[in-house]
C-alpha positions as CSV (number, residue, x, y, z in Angstrom):
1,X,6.1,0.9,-1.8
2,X,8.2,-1.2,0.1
3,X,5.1,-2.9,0.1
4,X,3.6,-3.2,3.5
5,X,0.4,-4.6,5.0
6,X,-1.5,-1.6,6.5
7,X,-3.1,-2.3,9.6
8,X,-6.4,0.2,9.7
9,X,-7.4,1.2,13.1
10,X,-10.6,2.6,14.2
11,X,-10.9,5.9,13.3
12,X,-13.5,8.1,15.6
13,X,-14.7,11.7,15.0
14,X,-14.2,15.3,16.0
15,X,-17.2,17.0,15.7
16,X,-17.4,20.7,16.5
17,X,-19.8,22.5,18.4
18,X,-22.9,23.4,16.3
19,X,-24.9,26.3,15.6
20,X,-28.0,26.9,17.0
21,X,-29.9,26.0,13.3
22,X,-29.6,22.7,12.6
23,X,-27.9,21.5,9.5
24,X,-28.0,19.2,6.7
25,X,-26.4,15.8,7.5
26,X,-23.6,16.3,4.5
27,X,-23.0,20.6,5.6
28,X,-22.6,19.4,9.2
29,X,-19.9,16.8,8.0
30,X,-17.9,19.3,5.6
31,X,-18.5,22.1,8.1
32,X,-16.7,19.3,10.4
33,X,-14.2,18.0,7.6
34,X,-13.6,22.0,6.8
35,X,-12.7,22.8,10.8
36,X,-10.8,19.9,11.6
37,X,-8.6,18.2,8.5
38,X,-5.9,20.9,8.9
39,X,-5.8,20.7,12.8
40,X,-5.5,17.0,12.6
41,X,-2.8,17.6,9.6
42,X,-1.3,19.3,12.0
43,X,-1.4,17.1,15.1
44,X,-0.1,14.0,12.9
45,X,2.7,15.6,11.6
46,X,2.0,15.4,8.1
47,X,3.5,17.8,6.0
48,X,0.4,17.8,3.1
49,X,-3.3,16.7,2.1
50,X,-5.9,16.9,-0.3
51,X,-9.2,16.1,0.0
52,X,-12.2,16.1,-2.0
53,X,-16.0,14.9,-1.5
54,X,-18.3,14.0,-4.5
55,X,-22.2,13.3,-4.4
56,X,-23.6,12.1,-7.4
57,X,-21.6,13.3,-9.9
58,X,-20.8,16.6,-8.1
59,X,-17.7,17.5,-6.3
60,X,-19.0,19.2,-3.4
61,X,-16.0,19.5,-1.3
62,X,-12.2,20.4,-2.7
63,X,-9.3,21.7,-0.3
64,X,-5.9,21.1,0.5
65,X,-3.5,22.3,3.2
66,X,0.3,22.2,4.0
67,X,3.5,21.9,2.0
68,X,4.4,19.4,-0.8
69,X,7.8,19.0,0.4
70,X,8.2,19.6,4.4
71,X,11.7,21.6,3.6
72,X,10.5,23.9,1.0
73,X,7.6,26.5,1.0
74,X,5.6,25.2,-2.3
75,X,2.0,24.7,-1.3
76,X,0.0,21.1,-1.7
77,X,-2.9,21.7,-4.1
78,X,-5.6,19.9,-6.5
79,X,-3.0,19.3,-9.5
80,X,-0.2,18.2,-7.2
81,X,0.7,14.5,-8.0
82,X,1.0,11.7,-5.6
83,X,1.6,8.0,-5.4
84,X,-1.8,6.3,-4.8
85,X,0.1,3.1,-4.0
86,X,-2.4,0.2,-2.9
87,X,-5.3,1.8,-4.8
88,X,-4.1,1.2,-8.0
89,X,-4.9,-2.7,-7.6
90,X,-8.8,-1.3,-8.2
91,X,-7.6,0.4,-11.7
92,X,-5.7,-3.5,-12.0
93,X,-9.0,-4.9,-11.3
94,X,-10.9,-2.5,-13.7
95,X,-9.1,-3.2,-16.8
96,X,-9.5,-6.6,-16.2
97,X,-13.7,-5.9,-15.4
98,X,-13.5,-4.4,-19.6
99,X,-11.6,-7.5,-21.1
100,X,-14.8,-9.8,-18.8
101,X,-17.2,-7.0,-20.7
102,X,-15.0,-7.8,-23.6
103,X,-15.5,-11.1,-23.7
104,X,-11.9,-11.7,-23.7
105,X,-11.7,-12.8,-20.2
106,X,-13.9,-14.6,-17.3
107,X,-13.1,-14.6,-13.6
108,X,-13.3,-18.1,-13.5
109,X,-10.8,-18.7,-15.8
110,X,-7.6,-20.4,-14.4
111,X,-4.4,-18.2,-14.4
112,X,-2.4,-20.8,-16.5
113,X,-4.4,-20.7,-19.4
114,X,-3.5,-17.3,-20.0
115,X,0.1,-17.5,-18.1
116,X,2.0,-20.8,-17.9
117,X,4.7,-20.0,-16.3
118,X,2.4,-19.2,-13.5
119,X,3.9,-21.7,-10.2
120,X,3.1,-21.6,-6.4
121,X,4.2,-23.8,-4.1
122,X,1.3,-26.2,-4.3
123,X,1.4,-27.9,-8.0
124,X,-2.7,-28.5,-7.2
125,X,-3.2,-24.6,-6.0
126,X,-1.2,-23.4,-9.2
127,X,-3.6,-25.7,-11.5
128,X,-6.9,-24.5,-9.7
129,X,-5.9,-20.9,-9.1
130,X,-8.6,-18.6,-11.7
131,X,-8.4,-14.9,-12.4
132,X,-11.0,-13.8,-9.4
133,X,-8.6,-15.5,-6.7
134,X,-5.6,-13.0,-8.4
135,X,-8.2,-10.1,-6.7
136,X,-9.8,-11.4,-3.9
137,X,-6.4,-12.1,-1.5
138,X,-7.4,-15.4,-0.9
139,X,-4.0,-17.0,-2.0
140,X,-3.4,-19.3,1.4
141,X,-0.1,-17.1,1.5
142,X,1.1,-15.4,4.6
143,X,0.6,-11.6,4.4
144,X,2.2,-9.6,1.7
145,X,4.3,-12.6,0.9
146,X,7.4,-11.9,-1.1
147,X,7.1,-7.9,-0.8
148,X,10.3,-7.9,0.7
149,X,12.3,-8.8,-2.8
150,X,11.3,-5.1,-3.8
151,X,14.2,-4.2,-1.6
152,X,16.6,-6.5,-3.8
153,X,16.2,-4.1,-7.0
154,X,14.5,-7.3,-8.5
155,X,12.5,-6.9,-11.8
156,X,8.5,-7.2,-11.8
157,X,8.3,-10.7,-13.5
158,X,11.6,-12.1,-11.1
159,X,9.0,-10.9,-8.2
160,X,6.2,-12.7,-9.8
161,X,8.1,-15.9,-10.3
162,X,9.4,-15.8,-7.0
163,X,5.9,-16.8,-5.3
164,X,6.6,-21.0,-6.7
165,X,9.4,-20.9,-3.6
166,X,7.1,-19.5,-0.9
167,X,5.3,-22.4,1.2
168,X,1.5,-21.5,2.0
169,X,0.2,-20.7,5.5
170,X,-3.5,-21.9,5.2
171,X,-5.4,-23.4,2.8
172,X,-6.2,-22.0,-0.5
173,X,-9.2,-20.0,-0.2
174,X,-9.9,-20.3,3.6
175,X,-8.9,-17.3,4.9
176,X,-7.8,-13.5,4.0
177,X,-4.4,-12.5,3.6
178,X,-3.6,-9.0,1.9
179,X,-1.1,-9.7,-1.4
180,X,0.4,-7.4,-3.6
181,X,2.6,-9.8,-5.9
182,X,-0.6,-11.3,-7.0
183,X,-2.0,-8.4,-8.6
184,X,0.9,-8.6,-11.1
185,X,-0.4,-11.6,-12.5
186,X,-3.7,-9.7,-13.3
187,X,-1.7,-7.4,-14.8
188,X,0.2,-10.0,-16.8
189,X,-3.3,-11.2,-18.4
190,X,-4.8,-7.8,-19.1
191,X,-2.0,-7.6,-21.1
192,X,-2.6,-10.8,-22.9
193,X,-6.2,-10.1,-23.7
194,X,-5.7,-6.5,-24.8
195,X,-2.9,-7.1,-26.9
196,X,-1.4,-3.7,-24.8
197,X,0.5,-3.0,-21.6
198,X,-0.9,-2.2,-18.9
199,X,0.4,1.0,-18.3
200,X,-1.0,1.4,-22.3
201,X,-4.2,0.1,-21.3
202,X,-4.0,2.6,-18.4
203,X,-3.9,5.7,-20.3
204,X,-6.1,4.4,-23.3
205,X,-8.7,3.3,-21.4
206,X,-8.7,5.0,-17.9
207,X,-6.5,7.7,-17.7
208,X,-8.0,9.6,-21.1
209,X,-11.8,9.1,-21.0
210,X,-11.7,9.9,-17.6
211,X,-9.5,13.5,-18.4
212,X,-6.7,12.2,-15.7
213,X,-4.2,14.4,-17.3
214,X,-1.6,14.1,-14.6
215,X,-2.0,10.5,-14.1
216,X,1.1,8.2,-15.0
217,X,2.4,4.5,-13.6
218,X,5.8,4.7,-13.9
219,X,9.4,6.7,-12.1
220,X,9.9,8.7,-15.1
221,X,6.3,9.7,-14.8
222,X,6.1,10.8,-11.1
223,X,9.4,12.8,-11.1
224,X,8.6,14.7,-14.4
225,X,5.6,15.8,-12.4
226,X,6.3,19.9,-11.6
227,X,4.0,19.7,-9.1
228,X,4.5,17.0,-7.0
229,X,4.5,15.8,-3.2
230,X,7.6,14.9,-1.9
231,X,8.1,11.3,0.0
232,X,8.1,11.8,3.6
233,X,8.8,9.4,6.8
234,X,9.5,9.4,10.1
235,X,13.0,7.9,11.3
236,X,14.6,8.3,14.7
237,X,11.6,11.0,15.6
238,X,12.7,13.5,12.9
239,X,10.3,14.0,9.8
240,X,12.4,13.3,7.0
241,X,12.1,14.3,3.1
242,X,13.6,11.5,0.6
243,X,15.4,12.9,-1.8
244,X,14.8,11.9,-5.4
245,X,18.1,9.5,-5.9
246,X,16.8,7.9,-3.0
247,X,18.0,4.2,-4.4
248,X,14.4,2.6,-3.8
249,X,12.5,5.4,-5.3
250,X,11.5,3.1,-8.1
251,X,9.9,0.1,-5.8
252,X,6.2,1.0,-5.8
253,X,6.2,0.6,-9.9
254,X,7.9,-2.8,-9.7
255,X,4.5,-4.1,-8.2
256,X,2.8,-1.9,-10.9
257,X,-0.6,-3.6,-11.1
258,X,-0.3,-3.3,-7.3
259,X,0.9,0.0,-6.4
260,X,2.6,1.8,-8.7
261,X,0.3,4.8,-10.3
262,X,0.3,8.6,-9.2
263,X,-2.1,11.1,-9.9
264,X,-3.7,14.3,-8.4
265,X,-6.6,14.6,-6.6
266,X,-8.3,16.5,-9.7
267,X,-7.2,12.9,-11.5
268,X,-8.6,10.9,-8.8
269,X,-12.3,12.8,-8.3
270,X,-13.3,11.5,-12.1
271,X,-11.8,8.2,-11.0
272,X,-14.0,8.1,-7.6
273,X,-17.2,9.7,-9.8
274,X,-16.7,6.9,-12.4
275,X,-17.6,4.1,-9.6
276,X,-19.9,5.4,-7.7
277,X,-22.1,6.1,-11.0
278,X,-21.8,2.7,-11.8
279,X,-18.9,3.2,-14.6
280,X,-20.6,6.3,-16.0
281,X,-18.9,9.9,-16.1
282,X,-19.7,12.7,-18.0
283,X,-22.6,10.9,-19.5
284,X,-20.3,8.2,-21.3
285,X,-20.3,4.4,-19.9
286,X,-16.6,4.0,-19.4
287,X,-16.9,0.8,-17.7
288,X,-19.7,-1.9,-18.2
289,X,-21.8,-1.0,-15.3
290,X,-22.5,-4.8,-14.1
291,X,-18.4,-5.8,-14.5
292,X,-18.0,-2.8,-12.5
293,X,-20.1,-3.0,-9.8
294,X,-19.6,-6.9,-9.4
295,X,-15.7,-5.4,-8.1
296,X,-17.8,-3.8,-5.5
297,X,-18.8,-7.4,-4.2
298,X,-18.1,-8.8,-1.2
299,X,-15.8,-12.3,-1.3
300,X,-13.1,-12.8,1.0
301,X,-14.3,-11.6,4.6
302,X,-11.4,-10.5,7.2
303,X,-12.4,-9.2,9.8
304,X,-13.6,-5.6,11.7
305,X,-13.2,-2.5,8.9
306,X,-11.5,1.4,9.4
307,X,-15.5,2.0,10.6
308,X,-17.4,-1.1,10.5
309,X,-17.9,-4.2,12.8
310,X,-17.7,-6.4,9.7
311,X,-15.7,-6.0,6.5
312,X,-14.7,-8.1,3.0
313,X,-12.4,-8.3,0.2
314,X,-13.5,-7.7,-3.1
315,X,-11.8,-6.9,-5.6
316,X,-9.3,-4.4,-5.6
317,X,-11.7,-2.7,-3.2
318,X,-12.7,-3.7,0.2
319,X,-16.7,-3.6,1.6
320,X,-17.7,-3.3,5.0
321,X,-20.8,-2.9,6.8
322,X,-21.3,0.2,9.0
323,X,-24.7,-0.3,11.6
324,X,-27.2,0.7,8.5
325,X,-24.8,1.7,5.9
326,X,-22.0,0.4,3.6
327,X,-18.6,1.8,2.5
328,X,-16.5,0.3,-0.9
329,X,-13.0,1.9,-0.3
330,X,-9.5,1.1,-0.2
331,X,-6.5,2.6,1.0
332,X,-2.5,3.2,0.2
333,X,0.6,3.5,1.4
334,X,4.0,4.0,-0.8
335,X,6.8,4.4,1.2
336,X,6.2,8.4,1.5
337,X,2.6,8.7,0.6
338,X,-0.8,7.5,2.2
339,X,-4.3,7.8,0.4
340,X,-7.5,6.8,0.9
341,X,-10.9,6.4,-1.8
342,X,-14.0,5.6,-0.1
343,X,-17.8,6.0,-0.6
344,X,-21.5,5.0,0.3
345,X,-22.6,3.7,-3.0
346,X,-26.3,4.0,-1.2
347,X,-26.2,7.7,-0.9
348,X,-23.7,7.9,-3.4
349,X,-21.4,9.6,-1.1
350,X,-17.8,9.5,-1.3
351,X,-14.1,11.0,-0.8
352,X,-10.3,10.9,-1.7
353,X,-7.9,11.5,0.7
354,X,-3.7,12.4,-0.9
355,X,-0.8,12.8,1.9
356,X,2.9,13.0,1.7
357,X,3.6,10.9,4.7
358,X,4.0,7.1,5.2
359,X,2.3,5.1,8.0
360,X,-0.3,8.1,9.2
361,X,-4.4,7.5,9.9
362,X,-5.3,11.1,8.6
363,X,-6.9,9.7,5.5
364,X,-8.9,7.4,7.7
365,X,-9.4,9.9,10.3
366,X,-11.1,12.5,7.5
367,X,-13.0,9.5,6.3
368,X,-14.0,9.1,10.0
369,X,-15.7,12.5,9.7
370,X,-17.1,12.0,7.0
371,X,-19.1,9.7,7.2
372,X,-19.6,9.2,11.0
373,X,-21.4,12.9,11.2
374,X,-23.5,12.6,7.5
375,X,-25.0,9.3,9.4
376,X,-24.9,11.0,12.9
377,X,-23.1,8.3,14.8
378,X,-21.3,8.5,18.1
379,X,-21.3,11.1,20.7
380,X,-19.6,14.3,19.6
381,X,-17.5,14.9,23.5
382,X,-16.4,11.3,23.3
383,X,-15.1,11.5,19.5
384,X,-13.2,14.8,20.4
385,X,-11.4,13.2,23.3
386,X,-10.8,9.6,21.4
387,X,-9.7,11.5,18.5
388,X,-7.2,13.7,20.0
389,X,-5.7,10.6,22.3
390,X,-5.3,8.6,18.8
391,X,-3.4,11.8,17.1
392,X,-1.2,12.6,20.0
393,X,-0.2,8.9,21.1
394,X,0.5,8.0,17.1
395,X,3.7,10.5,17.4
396,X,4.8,8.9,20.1
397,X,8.5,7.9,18.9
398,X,9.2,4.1,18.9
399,X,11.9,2.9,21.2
400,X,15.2,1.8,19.6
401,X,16.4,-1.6,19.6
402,X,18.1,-2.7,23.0
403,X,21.7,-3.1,21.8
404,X,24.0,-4.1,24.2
405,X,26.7,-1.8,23.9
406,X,29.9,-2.6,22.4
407,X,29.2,-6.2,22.0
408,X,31.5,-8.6,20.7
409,X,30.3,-10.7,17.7
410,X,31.2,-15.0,18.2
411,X,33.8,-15.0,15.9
412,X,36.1,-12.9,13.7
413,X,33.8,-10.5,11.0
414,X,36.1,-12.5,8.2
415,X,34.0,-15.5,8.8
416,X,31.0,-14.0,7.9
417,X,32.0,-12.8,5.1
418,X,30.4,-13.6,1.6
419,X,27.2,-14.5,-0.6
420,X,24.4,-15.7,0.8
421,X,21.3,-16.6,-1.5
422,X,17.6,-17.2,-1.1
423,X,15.7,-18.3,-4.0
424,X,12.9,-16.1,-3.2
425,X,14.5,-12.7,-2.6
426,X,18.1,-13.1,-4.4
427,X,21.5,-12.2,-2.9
428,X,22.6,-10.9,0.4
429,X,26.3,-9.8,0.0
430,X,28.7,-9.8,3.1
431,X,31.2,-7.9,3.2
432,X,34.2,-6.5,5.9
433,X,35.0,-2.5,5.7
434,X,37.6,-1.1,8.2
435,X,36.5,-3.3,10.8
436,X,32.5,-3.1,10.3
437,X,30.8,-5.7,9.0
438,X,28.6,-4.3,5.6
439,X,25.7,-6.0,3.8
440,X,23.9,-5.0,0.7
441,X,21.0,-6.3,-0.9
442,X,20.5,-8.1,-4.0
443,X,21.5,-5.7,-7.0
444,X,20.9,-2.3,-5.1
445,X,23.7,-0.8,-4.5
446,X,23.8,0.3,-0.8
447,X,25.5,-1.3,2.1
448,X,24.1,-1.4,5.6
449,X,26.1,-1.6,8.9
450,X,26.0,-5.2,11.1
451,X,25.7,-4.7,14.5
452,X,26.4,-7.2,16.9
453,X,23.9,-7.6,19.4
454,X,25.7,-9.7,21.7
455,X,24.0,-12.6,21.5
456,X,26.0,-15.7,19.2
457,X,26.0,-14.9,15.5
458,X,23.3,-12.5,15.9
459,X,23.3,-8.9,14.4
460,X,21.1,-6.2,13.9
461,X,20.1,-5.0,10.4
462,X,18.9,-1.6,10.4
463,X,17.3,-0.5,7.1
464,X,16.7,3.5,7.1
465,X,14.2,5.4,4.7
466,X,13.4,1.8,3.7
467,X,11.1,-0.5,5.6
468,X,10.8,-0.3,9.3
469,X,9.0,-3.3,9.0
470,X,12.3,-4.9,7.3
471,X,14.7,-4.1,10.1
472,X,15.5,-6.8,12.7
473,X,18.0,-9.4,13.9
474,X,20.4,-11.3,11.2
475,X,21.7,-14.4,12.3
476,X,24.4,-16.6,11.0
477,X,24.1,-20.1,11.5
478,X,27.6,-22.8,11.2
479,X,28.0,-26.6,10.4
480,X,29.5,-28.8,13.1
481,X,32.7,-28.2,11.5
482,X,32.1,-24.2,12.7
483,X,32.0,-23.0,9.2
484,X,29.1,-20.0,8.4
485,X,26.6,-21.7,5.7
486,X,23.6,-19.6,6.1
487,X,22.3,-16.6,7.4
488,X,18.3,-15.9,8.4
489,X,16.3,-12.4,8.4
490,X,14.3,-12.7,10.9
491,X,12.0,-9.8,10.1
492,X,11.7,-12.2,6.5
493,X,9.8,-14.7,9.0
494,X,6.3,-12.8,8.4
495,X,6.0,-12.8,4.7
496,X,8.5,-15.7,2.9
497,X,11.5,-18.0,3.7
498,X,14.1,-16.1,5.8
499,X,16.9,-18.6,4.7
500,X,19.6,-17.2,2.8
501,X,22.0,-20.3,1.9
502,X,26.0,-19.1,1.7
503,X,27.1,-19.8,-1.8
């Protein structure tokens, strides 16, 4: 990652003009998928996709378009590797369905009989918290609380620990709130149970029966890969390329059990087969059928879907009801990459989506297609209009901050500098540089200009190629005797304590 909460909008359909015969519901929607998925590529600015679309246990549909790395002229195809980012909390949530068909584990065991030093907030919440509420982001914590410590160069158990100084925002198991730092936890017990590591358990169970020969969970893994997408994002209008020392390369395998495995979409189609056949592939049962298809389950519900009026948390999948049809799926975004898996497990129908850019809809879009046309939904004119407004107006560049220009901070820079400590996401460090005030986080080694805004003690924090969700306002606040003593993110506001106490 940086982790971030993905927002998924309605995605409608382009539908092309059809021929005079009529067609199959599933060749009108490739013929559809085939016609469109590179002009839509196109009109979202993405550099790269791959796409494939399995029935039964049959890939029936296998193409990809564009380059791996926007700057260079290597082609995207089925081997090349990306980070699958959010949908690696199903594989989390996998292992942990073969330690239940083990009999080494049981979703209504309570985390701290496995982990201890397991701690929220709420003493009471920490004692009654069990193994399914780890999966079904039903924690009582604000959104994709504490993700913003990955940008600290914190280590995954200090992000784990972390959650004990993060005050809920409703009650435990009232509402849905998508997590990431959760999913650790899970991985923390699969470990216990299996007597491996997760990424071990990964490639022993996962990864090798299901022939995922590209697969890996780790940094080293993803740039060993020869073929591999390149991280893209948009800053300032301009598609950019991250290059590989990029200092927060590393943050989507920090959440591991989260976010943190890559693979290709020739790893991913055995993956996607291997659900929708109920834990079979290639005649062997990798995965207990009933463990497997209980993930599938609807528990946590939140809300309108990427296609449906109504949709639910599972567990490390999301269900949602379609007028007459269902879809199990769930998406992810690193902070270059995007993916989607998704299927019908009634028609036994489903799709991966890879692409090497952050924060687009084109793996929802193709999903759109997909399935909108194989169950002949929605007019085709109104989707082609709808669909192009939605590509065009996503490109649209945000506006920039207002700054005032040339603003003069409240004080001298001097007074602001120093250390500045939150127990949740570590160290902000302050510092003064030929005249510019610099920060840096935690133990990463960058520093990031201060801008006064104009307004008292208040600057703005502008993190590129990191989080655009991240950048905002710092402000400094002083004791009566006029002295700095803390400082507060503001962005921090949405997912954790913003309070960083000066040391």
């Amino acid at each position: 990652m940086p982790v971030r909460c993905l927002v998924l909008l309605l995605a409608l359909v382009l539908i092309p003009a059809g021929p005079a015969v009529a067609m199959e519901p599933l060749d009108k929607a490739l013929a559809a998928l085939n016609e469109n998925a590179d002009l839509l590529r196109k009109e979202l600015g993405v550099p790269g996709v791959a796409v494939a679309v399995v029935q039964g246990d049959k890939v029936v549909f296998k193409k990809c378009w564009g380059l791996r790395n926007a700057g260079a002229a290597d082609l995207v195809d089925p081997d090349t590797v990306f980070q699958i980012a959010s949908i690696s909390k199903s594989f989390t949530t996998t292992l942990a369905a073969m330690e239940m068909a083990a009999g080494r584990l049981s979703p209504k065991d309570k985390v701290v009989s496995y982990r201890p030093s397991f701690k929220l907030y709420d003493p009471w919440v920490t004692k009654e918290f069990m193994v399914e509420d780890l999966m079904a982001q039903r924690s009582g914590l604000a959104p994709c609380a504490g993700d913003y410590q990955l940008l600290f160069g914190k280590a995954r158990n200090e992000v784990s620990d972390a959650l004990q100084y993060i005050p809920p925002v409703a009650s435990f198991r009232s509402a849905y709130a998508y997590q990431n730092v959760p999913f650790i936890e899970t991985g923390y017990i699969v470990e216990q149970t299996s007597k491996q590591t997760w990424e071990q358990n990964l490639y022993t169970r996962l990864f090798a029966p299901l022939g995922m020969t590209s697969a890996s969970a780790d940094l080293k893994g993803f740039l060993g890969s020869k073929d591999r997408a390149a991280l893209h994002q948009v800053q300032h209008g301009k598609l950019v390329a991250l290059a590989d020392d990029w200092p927060w390369m590393g943050v989507a395998y920090i959440v591991g059990p989260a976010g943190g495995i890559n693979a290709s979409l020739n790893d991913m189609i055995p993956y996607l087969t291997m659900h929708m056949n109920h834990g079979k592939y290639n005649g062997a049962q990798v995965v207990d059928a009933g463990r497997l298809d209980d993930l599938h389950r609807p528990r946590t519900p939140l809300g309108g879907g990427i296609l449906g009026r109504q949709a639910f948390y599972c567990q490390g999948f999301l269900w949602e009801e379609c007028n007459g049809y269902t879809l199990v799926w769930h998406n992810g975004g690193s902070p270059g990459h995007k993916s989607i898996l998704i299927f019908d497990p009634d028609a036994r129908l489903g799709m991966v989506v890879l692409s090497n850019l952050l924060e687009t809809q084109l793996p929802e879009y193709l999903a759109a297609i997909l399935f909108r046309i194989y169950h002949n939904q929605q007019p085709p004119a109104a989707l082609v209009q709808d669909l192009h407004t939605r590509a065009l107006a996503s490109r649209q560049t945000a506006p920039e901050p207002a700054l005032q220009a040339n603003a003069k901070p409240s004080r001298p820079l001097a007074d602001y500098v120093g250390e500045y400590t939150s127990p949740v996401y570590g160290t902000l460090h302050v510092t003064l540089d030929s005249g510019t005030l610099m920060v840096a986080l935690g133990r990463v080694p960058v520093r990031f200009p201060l801008v006064s805004t104009g307004a008292a003690d208040t600057f703005y924090l502008e993190l590129p190629f990191v989080d655009d969700d991240a950048s905002g306002n710092v402000t400094f606040y002083a004791d009566r005797n006029a002295k700095v003593q803390s400082a507060v993110l503001e962005k921090f506001r949405e997912n954790g304590p913003p309070l960083f106490t000066r040391n």
